[in-house]
N, C-alpha and C positions, 0 to 999 in steps of 0.2 A: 134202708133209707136210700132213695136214689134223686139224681134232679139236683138245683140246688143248694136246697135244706142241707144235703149231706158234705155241703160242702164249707160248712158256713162254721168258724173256729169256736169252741166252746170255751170258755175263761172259768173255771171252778174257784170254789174262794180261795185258794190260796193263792192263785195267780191275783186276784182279785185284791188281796191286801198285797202283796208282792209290789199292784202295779199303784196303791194310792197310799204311800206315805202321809203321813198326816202332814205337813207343813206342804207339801205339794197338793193337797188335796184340801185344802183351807184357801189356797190361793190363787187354785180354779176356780172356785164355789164363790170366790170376793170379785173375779175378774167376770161372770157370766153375770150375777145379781147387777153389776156396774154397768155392762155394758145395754143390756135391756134389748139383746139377740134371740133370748132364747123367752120360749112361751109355753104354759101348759093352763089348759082350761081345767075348772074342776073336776077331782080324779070323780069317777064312778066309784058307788059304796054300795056295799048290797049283805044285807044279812042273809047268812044260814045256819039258820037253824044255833044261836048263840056263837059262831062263827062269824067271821065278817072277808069279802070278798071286796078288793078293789082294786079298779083298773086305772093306771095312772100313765096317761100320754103326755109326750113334750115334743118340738123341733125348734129346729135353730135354722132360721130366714130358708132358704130354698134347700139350705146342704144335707141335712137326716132329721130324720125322726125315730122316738123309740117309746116303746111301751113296757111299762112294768106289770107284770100280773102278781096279784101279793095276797095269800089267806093270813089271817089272822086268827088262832083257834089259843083261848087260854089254857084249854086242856090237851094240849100237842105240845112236844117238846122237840126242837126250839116251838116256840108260837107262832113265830113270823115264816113262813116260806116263801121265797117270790121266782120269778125267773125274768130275767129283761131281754129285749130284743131290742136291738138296734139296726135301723135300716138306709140306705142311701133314698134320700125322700126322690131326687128328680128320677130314677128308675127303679126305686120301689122295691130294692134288693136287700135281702138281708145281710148285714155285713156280717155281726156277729149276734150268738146266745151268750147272758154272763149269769154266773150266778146272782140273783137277787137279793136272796139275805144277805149275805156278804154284804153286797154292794148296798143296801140299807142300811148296815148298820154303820157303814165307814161314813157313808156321806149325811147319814142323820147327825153322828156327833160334830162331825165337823163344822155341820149348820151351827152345831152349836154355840161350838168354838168358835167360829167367825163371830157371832152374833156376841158373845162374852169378850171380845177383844174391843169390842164398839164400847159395851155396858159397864163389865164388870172392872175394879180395881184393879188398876196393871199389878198391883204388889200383893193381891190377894195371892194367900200363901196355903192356904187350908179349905180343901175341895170335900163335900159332903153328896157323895153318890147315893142316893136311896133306888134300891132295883138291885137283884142280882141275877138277872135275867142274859140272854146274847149280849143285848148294848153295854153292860159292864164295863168290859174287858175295852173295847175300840172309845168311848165315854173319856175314861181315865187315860187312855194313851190319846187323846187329842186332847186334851187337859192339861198333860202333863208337857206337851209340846208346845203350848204354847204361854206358859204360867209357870215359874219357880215355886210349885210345890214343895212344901216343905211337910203336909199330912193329906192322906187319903182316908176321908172316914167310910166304911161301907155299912147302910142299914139295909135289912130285908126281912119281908118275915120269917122266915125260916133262920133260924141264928146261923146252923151248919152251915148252908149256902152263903151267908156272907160272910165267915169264914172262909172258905173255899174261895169266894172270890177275892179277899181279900188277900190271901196267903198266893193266888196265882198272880195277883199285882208284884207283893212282894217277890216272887221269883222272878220277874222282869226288872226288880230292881226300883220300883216303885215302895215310896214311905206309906203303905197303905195297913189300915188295922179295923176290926170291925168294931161295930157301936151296937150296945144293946138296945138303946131308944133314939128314935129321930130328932127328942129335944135336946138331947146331949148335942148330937151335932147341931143346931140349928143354933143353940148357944156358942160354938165356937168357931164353925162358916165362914171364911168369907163370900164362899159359895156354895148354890146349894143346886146339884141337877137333879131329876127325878125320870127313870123312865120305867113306868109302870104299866098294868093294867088294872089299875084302881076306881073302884067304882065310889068311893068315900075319901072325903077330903085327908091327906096322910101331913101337908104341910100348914099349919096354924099361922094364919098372918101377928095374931099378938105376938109369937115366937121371933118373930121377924126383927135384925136389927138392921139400924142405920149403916148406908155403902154396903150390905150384901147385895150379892148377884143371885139372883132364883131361875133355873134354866126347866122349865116342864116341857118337857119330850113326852109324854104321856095324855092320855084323856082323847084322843082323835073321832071320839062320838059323844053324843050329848051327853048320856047316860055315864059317860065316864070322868072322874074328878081328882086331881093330885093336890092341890090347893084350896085354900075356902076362898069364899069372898074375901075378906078384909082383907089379904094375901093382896090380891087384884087392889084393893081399895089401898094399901100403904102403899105402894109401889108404880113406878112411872113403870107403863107396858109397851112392851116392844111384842108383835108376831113376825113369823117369816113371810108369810102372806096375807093381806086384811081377809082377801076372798074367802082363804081355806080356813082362815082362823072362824069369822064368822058363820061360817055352815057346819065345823065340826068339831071345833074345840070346845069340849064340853065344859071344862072351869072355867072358863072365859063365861059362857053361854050362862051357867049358871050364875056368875057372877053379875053380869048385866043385869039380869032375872031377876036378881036379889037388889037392884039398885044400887048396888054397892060401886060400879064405874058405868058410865058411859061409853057406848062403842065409838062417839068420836075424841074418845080420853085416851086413843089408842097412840101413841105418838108417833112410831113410825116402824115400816117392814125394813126385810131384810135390804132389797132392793135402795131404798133410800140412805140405810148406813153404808151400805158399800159402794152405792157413788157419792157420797158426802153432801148430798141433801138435808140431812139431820147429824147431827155434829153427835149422837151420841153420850153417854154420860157426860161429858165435856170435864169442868172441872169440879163438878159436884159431886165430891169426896160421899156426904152424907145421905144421899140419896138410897132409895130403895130402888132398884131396877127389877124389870121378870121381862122373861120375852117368852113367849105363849108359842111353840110350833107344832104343827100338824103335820108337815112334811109336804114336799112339793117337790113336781117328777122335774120341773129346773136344777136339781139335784141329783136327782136319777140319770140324768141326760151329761148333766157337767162329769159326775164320776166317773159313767160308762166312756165317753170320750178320752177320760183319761186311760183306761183298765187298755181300750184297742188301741189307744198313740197311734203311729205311724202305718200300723197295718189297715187301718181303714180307710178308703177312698176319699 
């Protein structure tokens, strides 16, 4: 490799978690939604062949741009691979390569978690992970950092794996234990996140109690579903973005479908909780809250920014 590509610093995932603590990395992702610098039009989606291909662009006012390239294959393990570039937008320069997964799955939870500090119960104490996939592991530690947990329930289908994942929480020091069915947890929740590739509704809105938080990370094509309708229909909805939500989130999509909500029942994106346009749960204890995200390279952009700090132009 010769020229500038070879010159251009590569960030692997462990630099990559190294450099986005979650409480730093929660409070980027509240400072960029707020201030309405950074921009990404809808990512590119493209099937192959039961795979999924998508290119996700963002910049911020004249200073960089960056792009994520990300497959998505249920039969790969991890599923997700991505790589991102980040570049100086006014000369066009690459600054750096970072890993992608990494950086996917850090700034996916943390959407999360910023959006659960708007919605869910400050005092909710009992977090219900369904997925024992990558997002696992970075899920329950942005969770955990921002929420006095006091239970980690892990469901999956494979029981071993959530095991496994819940036994490597506990070695971090996390109150985590696995659950053999999703209604167990969903009876004792104060929250519940899902990040799946589920093609079939896995969360039951009748399950559903009053003042839980429901976080779906999952469903990012039509065809795909973590919640039913009535899930959508009990609960005030929150997405991270209207745009992305309504072109690809697929329990959303089917829910509308189903009449069961309105797309303008939608209350408000990320963007709006984080500059205080929408007050958020406020002080309605009893409420059902969900916030629906498909993931937006505003967050690919805000993390990477973080990963290069001071080394980028």
């Amino acid at each position: 490799m010769t020229g500038v590509m070879a010159t251009i610093p590569w960030y692997d995932g462990e630099a990559v978690a190294r450099a986005t603590p979650m409480p730093a990395l929660i409070a980027a992702l509240q400072r960029a939604f707020a201030s309405g610098d950074y921009h990404a039009p809808p990512r590119l989606a493209a099937d192959m062949d039961g795979a999924s291909l998508l290119v996700m662009p963002a910049w911020k006012g004249r200073e960089r741009v960056g792009t994520k390239i990300v497959t998505v294959d249920p039969r790969a393990r991890p599923s997700i691979q991505s790589t991102y570039i980040l570049s100086d937008r006014a000369s066009g320069r690459p600054i750096a390569a970072i890993d992608g997964a990494m950086l996917t799955r850090r700034r996916t939870a943390a959407a999360s978690v910023l959006a659960a500090s708007r919605l869910a119960r400050p005092a909710s104490a009992t977090l219900l992970a369904i997925g024992t996939g990558a997002l696992n592991a970075p899920i329950i530690e942005a969770y955990a950092s921002a929420f006095a947990l006091k239970n980690i329930l892990v469901w999956g289908r494979d029981a071993d794996k959530a095991e496994a994942a819940a036994s490597a929480a506990r070695a971090l020091g996390y109150p985590a234990a696995a659950i053999a069915t999703i209604e167990a947890g969903l009876a004792a929740a104060d929250i519940v996140t899902a990040a799946t590739l589920a093609t079939e509704p896995l969360i039951a809105g009748a399950a559903l109690r009053p003042g839980m938080h429901i976080d779906l990370i999952g469903a990012f094509r039509p065809d795909m579903c973590e919640a039913d309708a009535e899930s959508f229909a009990r609960a005030r909805v929150f997405v991270d973005t209207h745009e992305g939500a309504m072109e690809e989130a697929g329990d959303l999509q089917q829910a509308i479908a189903a009449g069961a909500i309105r797309a303008d029942a939608i209350e408000a994106d990320l963007a709006a909780l984080c500059s205080g346009s929408h007050p958020g749960r406020g002080d309605d204890d009893q409420a059902i809250t969900l916030f629906k995200s498909v993931g937006t390279a505003i967050e690919d952009m805000t993390a990477a920014e973080l990963v290069v700090g001071d080394a980028a132009p």
